[in-house]
PyMOL commands that place a pseudoatom at each C-alpha (Angstrom):
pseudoatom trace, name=CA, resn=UNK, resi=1, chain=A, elem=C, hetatm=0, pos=[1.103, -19.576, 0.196]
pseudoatom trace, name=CA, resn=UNK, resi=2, chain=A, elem=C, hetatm=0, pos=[0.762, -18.311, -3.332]
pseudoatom trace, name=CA, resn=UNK, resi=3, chain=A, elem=C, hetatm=0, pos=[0.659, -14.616, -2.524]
pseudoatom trace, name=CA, resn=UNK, resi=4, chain=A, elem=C, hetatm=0, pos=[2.244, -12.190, -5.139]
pseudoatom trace, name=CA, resn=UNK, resi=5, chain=A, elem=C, hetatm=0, pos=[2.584, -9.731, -2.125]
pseudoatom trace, name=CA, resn=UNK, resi=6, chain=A, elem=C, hetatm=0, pos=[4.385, -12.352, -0.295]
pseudoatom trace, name=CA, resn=UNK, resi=7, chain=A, elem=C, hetatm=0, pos=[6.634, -12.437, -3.048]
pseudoatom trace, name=CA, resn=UNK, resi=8, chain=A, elem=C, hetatm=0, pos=[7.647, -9.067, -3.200]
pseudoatom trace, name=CA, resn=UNK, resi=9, chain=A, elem=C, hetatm=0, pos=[8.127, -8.532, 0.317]
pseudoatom trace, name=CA, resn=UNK, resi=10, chain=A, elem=C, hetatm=0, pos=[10.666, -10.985, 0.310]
pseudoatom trace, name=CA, resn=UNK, resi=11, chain=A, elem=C, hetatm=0, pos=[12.487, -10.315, -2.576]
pseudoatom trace, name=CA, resn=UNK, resi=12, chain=A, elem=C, hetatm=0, pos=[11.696, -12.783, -4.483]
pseudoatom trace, name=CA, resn=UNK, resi=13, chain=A, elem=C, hetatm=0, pos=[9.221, -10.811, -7.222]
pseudoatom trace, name=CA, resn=UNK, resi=14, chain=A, elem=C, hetatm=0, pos=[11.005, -7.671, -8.038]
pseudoatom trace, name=CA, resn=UNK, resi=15, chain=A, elem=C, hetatm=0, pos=[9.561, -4.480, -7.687]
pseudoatom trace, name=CA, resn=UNK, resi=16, chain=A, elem=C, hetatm=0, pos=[10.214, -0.679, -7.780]
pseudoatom trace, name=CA, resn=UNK, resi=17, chain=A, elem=C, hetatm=0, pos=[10.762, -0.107, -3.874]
pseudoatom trace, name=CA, resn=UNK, resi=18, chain=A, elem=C, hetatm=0, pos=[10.595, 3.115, -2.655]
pseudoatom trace, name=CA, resn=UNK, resi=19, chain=A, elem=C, hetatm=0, pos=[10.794, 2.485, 1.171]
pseudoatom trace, name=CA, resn=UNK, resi=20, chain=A, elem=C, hetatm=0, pos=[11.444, -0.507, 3.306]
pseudoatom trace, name=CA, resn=UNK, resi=21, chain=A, elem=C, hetatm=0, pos=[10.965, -0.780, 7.167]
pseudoatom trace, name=CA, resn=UNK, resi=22, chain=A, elem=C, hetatm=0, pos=[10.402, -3.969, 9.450]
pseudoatom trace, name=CA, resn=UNK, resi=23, chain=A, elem=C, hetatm=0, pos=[7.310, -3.717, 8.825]
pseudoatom trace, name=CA, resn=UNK, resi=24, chain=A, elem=C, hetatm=0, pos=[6.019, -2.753, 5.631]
pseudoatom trace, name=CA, resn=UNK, resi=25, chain=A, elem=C, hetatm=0, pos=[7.693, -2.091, 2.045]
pseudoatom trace, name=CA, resn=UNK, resi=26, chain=A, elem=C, hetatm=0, pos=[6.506, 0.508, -0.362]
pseudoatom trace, name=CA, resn=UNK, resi=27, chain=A, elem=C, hetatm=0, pos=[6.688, 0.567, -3.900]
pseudoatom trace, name=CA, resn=UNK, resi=28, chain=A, elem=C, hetatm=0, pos=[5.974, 1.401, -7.026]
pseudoatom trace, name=CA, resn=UNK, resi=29, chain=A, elem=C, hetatm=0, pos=[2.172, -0.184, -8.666]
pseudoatom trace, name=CA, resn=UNK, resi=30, chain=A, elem=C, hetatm=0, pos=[3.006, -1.275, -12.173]
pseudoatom trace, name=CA, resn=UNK, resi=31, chain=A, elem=C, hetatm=0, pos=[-0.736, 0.195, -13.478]
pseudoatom trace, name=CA, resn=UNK, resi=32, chain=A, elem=C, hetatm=0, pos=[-0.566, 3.534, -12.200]
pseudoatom trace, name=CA, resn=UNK, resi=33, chain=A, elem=C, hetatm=0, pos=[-3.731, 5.151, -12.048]
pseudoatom trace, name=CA, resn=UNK, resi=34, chain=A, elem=C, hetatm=0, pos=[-2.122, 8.307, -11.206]
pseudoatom trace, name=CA, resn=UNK, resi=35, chain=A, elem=C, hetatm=0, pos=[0.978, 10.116, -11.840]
pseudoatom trace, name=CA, resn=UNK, resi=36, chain=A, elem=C, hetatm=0, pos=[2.102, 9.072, -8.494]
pseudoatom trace, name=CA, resn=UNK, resi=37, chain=A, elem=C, hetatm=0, pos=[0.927, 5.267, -7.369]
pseudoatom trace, name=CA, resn=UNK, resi=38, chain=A, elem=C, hetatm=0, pos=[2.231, 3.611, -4.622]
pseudoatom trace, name=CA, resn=UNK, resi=39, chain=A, elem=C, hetatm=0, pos=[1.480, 0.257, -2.887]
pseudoatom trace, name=CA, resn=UNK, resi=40, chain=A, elem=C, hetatm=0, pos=[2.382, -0.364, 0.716]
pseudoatom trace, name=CA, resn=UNK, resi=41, chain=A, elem=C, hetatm=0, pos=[2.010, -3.047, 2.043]
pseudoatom trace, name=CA, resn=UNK, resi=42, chain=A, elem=C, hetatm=0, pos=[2.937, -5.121, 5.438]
pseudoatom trace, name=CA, resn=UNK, resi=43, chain=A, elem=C, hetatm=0, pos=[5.390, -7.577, 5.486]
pseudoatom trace, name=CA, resn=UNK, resi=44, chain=A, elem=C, hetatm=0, pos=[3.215, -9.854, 7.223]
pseudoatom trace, name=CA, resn=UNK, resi=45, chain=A, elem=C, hetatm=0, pos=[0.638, -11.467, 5.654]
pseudoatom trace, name=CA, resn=UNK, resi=46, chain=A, elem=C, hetatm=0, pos=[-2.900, -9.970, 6.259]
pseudoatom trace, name=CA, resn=UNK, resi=47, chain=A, elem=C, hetatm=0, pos=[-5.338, -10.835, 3.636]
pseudoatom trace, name=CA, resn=UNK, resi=48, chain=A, elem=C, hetatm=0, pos=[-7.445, -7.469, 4.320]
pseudoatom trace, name=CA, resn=UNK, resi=49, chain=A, elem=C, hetatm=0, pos=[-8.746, -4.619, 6.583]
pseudoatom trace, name=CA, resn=UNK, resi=50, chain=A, elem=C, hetatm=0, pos=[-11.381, -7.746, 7.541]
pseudoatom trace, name=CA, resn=UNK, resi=51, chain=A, elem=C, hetatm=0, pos=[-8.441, -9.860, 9.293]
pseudoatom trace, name=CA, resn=UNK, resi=52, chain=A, elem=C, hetatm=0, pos=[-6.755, -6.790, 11.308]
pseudoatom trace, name=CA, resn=UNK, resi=53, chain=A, elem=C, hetatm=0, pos=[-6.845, -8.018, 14.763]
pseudoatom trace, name=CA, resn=UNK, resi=54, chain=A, elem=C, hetatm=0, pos=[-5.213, -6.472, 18.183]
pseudoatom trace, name=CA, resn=UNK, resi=55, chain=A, elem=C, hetatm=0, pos=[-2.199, -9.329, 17.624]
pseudoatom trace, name=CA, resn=UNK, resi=56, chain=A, elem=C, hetatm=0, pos=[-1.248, -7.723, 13.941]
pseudoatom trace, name=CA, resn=UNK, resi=57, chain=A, elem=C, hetatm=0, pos=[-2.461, -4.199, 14.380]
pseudoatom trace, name=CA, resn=UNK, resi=58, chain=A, elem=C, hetatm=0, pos=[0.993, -2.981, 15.155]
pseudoatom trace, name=CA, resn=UNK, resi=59, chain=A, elem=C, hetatm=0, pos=[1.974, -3.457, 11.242]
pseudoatom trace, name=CA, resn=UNK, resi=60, chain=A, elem=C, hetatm=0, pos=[-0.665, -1.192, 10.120]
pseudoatom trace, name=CA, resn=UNK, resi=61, chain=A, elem=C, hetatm=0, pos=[-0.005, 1.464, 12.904]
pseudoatom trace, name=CA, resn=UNK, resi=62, chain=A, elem=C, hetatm=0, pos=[3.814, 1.153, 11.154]
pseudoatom trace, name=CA, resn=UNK, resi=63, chain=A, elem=C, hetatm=0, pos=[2.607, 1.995, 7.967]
pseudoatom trace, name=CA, resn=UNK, resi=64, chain=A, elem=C, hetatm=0, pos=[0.211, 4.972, 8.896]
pseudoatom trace, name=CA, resn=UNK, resi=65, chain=A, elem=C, hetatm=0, pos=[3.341, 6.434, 10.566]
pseudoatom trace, name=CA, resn=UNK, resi=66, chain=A, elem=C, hetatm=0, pos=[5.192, 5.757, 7.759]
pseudoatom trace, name=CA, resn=UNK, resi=67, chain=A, elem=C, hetatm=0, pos=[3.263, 7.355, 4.832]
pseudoatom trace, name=CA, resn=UNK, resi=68, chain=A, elem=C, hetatm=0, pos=[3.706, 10.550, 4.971]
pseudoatom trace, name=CA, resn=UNK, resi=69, chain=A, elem=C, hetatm=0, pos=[7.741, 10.000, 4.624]
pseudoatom trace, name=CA, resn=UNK, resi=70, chain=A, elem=C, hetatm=0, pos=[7.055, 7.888, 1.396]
pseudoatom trace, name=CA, resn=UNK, resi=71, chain=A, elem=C, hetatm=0, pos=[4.652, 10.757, 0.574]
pseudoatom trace, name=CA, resn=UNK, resi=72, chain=A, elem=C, hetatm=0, pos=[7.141, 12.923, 1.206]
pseudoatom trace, name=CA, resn=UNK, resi=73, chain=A, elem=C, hetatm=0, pos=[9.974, 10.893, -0.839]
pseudoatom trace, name=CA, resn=UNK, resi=74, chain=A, elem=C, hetatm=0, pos=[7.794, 10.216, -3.860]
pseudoatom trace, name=CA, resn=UNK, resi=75, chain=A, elem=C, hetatm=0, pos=[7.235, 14.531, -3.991]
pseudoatom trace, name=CA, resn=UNK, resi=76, chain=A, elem=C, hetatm=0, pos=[3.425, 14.704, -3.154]
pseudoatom trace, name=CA, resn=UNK, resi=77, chain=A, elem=C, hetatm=0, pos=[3.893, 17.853, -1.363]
pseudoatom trace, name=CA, resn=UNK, resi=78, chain=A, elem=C, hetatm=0, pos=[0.440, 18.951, -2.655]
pseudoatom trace, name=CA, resn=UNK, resi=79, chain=A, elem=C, hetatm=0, pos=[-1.758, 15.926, -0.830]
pseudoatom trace, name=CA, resn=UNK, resi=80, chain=A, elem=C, hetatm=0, pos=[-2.158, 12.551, -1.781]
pseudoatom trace, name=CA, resn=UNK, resi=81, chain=A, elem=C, hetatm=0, pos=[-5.436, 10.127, -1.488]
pseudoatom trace, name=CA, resn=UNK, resi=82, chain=A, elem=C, hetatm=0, pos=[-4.750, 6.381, 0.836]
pseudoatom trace, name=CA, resn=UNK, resi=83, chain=A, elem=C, hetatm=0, pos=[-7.351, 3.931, 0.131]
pseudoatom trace, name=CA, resn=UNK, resi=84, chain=A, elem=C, hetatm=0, pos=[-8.049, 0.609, 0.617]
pseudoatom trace, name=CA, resn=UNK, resi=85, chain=A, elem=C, hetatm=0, pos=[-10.060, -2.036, -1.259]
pseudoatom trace, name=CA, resn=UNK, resi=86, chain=A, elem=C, hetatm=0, pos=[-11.618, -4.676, 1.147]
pseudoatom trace, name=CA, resn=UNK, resi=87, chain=A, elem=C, hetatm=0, pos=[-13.140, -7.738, -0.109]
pseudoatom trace, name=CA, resn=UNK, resi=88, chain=A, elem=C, hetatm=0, pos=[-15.082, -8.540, -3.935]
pseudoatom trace, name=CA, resn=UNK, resi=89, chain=A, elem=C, hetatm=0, pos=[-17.416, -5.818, -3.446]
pseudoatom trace, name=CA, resn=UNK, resi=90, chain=A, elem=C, hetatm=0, pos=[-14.559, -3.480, -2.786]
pseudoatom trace, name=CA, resn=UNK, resi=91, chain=A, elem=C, hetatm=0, pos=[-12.867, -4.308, -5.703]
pseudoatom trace, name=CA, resn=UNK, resi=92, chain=A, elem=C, hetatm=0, pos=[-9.704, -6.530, -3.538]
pseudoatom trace, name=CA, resn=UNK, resi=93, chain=A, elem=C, hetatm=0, pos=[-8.358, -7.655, -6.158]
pseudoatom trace, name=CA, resn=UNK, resi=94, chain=A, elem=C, hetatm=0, pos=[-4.898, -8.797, -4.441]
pseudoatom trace, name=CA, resn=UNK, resi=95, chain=A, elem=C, hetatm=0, pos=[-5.736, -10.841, -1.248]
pseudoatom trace, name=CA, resn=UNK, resi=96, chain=A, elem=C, hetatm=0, pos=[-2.918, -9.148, 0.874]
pseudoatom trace, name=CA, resn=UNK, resi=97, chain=A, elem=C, hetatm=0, pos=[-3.629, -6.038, 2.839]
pseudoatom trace, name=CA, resn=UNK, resi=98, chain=A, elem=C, hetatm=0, pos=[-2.618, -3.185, 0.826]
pseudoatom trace, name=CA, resn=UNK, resi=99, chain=A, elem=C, hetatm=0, pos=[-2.727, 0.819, 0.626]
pseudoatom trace, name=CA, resn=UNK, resi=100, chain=A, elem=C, hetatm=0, pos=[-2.315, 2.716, -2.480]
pseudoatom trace, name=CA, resn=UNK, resi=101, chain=A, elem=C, hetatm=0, pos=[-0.856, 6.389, -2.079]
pseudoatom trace, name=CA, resn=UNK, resi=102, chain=A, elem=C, hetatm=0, pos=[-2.541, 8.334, -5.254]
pseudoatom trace, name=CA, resn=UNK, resi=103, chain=A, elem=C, hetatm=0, pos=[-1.493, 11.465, -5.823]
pseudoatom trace, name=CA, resn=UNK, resi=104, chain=A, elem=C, hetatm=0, pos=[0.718, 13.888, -8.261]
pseudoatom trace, name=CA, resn=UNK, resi=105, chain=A, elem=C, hetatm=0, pos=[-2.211, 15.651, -9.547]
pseudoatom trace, name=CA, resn=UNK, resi=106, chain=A, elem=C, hetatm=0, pos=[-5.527, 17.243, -7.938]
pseudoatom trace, name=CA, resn=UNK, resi=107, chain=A, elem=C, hetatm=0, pos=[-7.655, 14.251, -7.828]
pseudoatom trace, name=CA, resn=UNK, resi=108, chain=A, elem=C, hetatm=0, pos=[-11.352, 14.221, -8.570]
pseudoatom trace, name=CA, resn=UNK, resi=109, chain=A, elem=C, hetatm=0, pos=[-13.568, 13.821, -5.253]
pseudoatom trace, name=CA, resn=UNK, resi=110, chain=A, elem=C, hetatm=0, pos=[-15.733, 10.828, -6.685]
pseudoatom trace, name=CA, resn=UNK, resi=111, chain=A, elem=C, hetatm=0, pos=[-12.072, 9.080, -6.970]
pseudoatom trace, name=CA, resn=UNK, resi=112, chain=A, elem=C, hetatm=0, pos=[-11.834, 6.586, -4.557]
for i in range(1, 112): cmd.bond("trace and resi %d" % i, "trace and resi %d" % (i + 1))
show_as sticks, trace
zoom trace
């Protein structure tokens, strides 16, 4: 599989980790569109929010318990936005479930 996601979860693209579980790693997103961007993602390979199942759900039920640490960690003490993209129309445009943590600033409520 030629997923850049992949990659990074094991090691093998680097990136600017911030946290690391079993099953999800968190790091920096190299095009910020905030002061404070942050991918998570799960280790497994789940190509969106469209292939979450009741066999995989346990990785994304990892990383909703985790965010608020890496929140926490990365100083959002203020709030932060999590979004998804899902899909072409939802502007997907890495096919490996992911969550960006935007925050570091008040963000505008059409953002999203």
């Amino acid at each position: 599989m030629d997923c850049i996601f992949c990659k990074i979860a094991e090691g093998t693209i680097p990136s600017k980790q911030l946290y690391e579980n079993e099953y999800c790693l968190a790091f920096h997103d190299i095009n910020p569109q905030t002061p404070v961007h942050i991918l998570v993602i799960p280790k497994l390979h789940i190509g969106s929010a469209d292939e979450v199942t009741e066999k995989n759900s346990v990785y994304l039920q990892k990383i909703f318990e985790a965010i608020p640490q890496i929140a926490k960690q990365a100083g959002l003490t203020g709030g932060y936005r999590v979004i998804t993209n899902c899909g072409e129309d939802g502007c997907q445009s890495v096919k490996h479930l992911h969550f960006h943590i935007l925050g570091g600033k008040k963000l505008p409520e059409n953002m999203g």
